[in-house]
C-alpha positions as CSV (number, residue, x, y, z in Angstrom):
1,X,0.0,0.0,0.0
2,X,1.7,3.4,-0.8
3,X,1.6,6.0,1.8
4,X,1.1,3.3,4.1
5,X,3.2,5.8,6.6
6,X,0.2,8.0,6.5
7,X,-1.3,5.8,9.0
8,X,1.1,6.9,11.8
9,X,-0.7,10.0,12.3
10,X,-4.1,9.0,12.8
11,X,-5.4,9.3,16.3
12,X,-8.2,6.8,16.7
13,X,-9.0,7.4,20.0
14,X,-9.3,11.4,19.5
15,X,-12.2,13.3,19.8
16,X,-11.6,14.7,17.0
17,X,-13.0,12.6,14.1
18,X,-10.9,13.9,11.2
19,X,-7.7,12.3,12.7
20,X,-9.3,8.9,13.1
21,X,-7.8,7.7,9.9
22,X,-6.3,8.7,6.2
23,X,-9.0,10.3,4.1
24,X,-9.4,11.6,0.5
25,X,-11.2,14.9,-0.3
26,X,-11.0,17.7,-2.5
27,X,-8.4,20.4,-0.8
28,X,-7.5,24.1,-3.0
29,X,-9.0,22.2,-6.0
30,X,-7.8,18.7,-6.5
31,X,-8.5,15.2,-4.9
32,X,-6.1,14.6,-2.1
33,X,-5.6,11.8,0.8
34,X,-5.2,13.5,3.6
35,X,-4.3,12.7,7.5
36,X,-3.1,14.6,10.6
37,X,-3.2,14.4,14.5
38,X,-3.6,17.6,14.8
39,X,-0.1,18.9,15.2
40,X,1.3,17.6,11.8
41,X,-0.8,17.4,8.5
42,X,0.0,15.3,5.2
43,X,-1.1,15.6,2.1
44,X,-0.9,13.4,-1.1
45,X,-1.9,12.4,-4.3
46,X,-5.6,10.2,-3.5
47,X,-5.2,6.4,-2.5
48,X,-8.1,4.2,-3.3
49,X,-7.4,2.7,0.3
50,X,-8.4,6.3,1.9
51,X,-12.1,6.4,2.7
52,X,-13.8,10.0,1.5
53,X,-13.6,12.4,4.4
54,X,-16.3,14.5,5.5
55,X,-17.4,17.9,3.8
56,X,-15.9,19.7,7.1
57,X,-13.2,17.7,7.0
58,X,-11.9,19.7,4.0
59,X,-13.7,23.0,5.0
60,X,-11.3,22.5,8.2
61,X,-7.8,21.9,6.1
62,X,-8.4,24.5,3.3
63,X,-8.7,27.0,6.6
64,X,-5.8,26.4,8.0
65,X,-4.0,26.3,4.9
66,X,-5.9,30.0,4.2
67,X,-3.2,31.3,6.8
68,X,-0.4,30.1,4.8
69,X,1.6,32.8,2.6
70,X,2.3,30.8,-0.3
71,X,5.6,32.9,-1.3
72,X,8.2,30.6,-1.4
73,X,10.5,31.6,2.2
74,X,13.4,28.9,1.3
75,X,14.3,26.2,-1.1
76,X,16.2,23.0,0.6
77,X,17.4,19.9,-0.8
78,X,15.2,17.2,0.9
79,X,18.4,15.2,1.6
80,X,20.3,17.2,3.3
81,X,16.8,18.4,5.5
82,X,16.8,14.4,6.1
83,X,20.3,14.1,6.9
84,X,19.7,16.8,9.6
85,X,17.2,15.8,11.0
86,X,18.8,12.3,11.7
87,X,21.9,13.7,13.3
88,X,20.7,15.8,15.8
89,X,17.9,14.0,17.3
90,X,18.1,11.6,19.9
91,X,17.8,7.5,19.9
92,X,14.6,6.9,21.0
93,X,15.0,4.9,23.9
94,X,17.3,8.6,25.4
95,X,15.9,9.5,28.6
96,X,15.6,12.9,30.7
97,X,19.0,12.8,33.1
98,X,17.1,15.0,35.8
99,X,14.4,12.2,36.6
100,X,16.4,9.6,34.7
101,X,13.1,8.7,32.1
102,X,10.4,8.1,35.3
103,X,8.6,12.1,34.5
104,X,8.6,12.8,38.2
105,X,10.5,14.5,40.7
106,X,10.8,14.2,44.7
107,X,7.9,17.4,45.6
108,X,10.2,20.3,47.5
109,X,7.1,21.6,49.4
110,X,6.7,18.4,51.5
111,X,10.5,17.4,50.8
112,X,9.1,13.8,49.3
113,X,7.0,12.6,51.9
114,X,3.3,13.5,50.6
115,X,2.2,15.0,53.9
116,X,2.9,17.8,56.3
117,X,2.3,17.9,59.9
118,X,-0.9,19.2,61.3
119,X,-0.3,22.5,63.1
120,X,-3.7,22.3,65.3
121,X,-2.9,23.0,68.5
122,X,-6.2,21.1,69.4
123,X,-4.5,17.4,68.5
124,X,-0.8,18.0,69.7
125,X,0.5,17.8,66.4
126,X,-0.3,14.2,65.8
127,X,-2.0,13.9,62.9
128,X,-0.6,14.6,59.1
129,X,-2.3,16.4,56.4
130,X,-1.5,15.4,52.6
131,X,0.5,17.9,51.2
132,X,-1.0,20.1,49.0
133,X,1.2,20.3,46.0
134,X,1.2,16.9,45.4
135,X,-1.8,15.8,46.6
136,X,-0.3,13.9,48.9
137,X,2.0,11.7,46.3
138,X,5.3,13.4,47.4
139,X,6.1,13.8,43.7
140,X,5.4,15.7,40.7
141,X,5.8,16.4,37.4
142,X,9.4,16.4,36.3
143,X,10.4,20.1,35.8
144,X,12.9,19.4,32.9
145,X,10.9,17.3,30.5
146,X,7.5,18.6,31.8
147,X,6.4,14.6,32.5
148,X,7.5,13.4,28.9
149,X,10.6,11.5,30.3
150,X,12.7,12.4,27.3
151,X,14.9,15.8,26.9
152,X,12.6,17.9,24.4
153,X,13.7,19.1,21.0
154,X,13.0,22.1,19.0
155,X,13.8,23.0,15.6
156,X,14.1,26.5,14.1
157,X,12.6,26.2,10.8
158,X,12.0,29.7,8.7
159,X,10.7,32.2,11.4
160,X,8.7,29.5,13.9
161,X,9.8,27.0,15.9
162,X,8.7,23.4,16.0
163,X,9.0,20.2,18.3
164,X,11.5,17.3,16.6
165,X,9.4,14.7,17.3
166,X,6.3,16.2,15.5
167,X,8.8,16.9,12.2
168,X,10.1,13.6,12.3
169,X,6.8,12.1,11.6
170,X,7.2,13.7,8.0
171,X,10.5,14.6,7.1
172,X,11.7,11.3,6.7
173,X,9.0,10.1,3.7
174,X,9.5,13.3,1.8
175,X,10.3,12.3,-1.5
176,X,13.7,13.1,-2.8
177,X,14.5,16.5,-4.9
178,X,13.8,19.6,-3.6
179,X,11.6,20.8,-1.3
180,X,10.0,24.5,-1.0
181,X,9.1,25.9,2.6
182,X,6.0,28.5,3.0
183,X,5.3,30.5,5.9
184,X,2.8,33.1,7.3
185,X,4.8,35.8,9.5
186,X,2.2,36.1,12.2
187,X,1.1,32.5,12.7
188,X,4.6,31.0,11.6
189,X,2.9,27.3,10.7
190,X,5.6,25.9,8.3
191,X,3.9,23.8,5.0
192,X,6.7,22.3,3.1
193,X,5.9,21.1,-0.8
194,X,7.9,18.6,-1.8
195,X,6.8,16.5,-5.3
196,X,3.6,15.4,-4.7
197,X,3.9,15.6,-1.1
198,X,2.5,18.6,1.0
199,X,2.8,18.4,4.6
200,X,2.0,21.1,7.8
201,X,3.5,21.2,10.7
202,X,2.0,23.5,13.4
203,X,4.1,25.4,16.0
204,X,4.9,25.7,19.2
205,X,5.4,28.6,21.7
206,X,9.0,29.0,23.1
207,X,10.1,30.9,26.0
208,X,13.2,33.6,25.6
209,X,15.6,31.1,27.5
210,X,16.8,28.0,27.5
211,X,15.0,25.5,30.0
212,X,16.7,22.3,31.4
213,X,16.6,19.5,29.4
214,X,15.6,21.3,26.2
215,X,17.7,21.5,23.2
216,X,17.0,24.2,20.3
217,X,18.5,23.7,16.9
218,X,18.8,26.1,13.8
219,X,17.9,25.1,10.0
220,X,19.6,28.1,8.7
221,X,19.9,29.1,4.8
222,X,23.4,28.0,5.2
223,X,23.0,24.3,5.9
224,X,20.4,24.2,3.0
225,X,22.8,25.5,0.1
């Protein structure tokens, strides 16, 4: 089956019915098999596998490709995009080194212990109270990876940035040749044309500084030449 890796984006379980599975539909004019999980959208030429979507279903992809500018913002060689890619991210089985892969921490309001001591003077201080920033568990959400167990990557890809992961679910079945990147200033979602492949990848917000256990890289003009 071609495009058989379009199946790795569907979200069955999602509420949202359009990322159940692969569908085909008319998008900006011509019959395409489409799926997403709403992060990362593909788009290519239509499968006869592909059930037909939904009217909405293409009402909701030509409108977020209505933000796009479709002035070309750079030209890279899908190879060397691939090539990039594959270098700087992680092995899968990496793991956070602050909570060593579990996605918790010891809680430093109750030092680890899930409780405080009750200050009524009624009981003598003999009873405990669960603390309340834990609720009681005496651990919370790593504050490196945010609970994901894994260090977080982000890539700098025209004038947004994007999580790794969520680009690594395309980048690798673009076809070879080159590829063309579009982007609209203000909401910075990337769509990147490559043969008769069209994929969007949404963005995500980044603070001014580094955090712990995040790693930003660069696509620059210079790596695409």
């Amino acid at each position: 089956m071609a495009y058989e890796w379009l199946n790795g984006l569907s979200v069955p379980n999602d509420n949202r019915t359009i990322t159940h599975a692969p569908w085909t539909g008319p998008i900006r004019g011509d019959l395409r098999t489409v799926a997403t999980n709403g992060h990362v959208l593909a788009m290519v030429p239509p499968q006869d596998w592909a059930e037909p979507g939904e009217p909405k279903f293409t009402a909701s992809v030509e409108q977020v490709l209505a933000f796009t500018d479709w002035t070309p913002l750079l030209t890279v060689d899908v190879g060397t995009l691939k090539a990039w890619l594959a270098d700087i991210l992680p092995p899968p089985e990496a793991k956070c080194s602050a909570c060593d892969g579990t996605g918790m921490e010891k809680c430093e309001a109750c030092d680890g212990t899930g409780e405080f001591e009750c200050s009524c003077t009624e009981c003598g201080n003999e009873h405990t109270s669960d603390c309340e920033d834990c609720k009681g568990k005496g651990e919370w959400a790593c504050g490196a990876c945010q609970g994901h167990k894994r260090t977080k990557h982000y890539l700098r890809l025209g004038r947004g940035w994007f999580a790794a992961d969520k680009v690594a679910l395309v980048v690798p079945h673009l076809p070879d040749g080159s590829a063309v990147l579009y982007q609209k200033n203000e909401e910075r979602q990337l769509v990147i044309v490559a043969g008769e492949v069209t994929v969007l990848v949404m963005p995500v917000r980044m603070g001014s500084v580094d955090a712990p256990q995040e790693v930003r890289h660069e696509f620059s003009p210079a790596i695409a030449a």
